[in-house]
N, C-alpha and C positions, 0 to 999 in steps of 0.2 A: 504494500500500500504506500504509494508519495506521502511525502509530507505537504499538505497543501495547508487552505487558509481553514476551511471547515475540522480538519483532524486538530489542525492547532486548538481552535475555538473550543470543539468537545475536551483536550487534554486539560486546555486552560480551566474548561468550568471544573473538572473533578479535581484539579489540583486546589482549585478555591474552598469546593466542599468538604475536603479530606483534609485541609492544612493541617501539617505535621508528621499526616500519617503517610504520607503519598512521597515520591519522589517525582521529579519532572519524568524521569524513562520512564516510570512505573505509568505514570499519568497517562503517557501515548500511548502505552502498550493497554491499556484499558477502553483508553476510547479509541484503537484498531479494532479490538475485539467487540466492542457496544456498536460500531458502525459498522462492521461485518458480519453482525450477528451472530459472531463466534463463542467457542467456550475457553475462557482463558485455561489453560494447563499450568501449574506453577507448584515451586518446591516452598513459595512463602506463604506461609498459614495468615498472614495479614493482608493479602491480597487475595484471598479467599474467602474470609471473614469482611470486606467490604459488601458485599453481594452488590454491587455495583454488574455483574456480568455472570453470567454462568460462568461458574470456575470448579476444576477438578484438583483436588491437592495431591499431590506427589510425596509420598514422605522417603525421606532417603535414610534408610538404617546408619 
């Protein structure tokens, strides 16, 4: 997915609502997955615990 003016816009808002918790990559990688209707896959239990997107946690022994 480009990085265009709309992907900024969505990373921008969830970086707003999350302050603190969110990282700017974490941000894009959120609103990739919200505007592609994707399920985010991730080994951070805090980016799973947003429900911000469908998310599958990964846990790595």
């Amino acid at each position: 997915m480009p990085l265009d003016e709309r992907l900024t816009h969505v990373a921008g808002g969830l970086k707003c609502i999350h302050r603190g918790k969110l990282s700017l990559a974490d941000a894009y990688i959120l609103a990739a997955a919200k505007m592609l209707g994707g399920t985010l896959i991730t080994t951070d239990s805090r980016l799973a615990e947003l429900k911000t997107v469908p998310a599958r946690l990964i846990e790595i022994p």
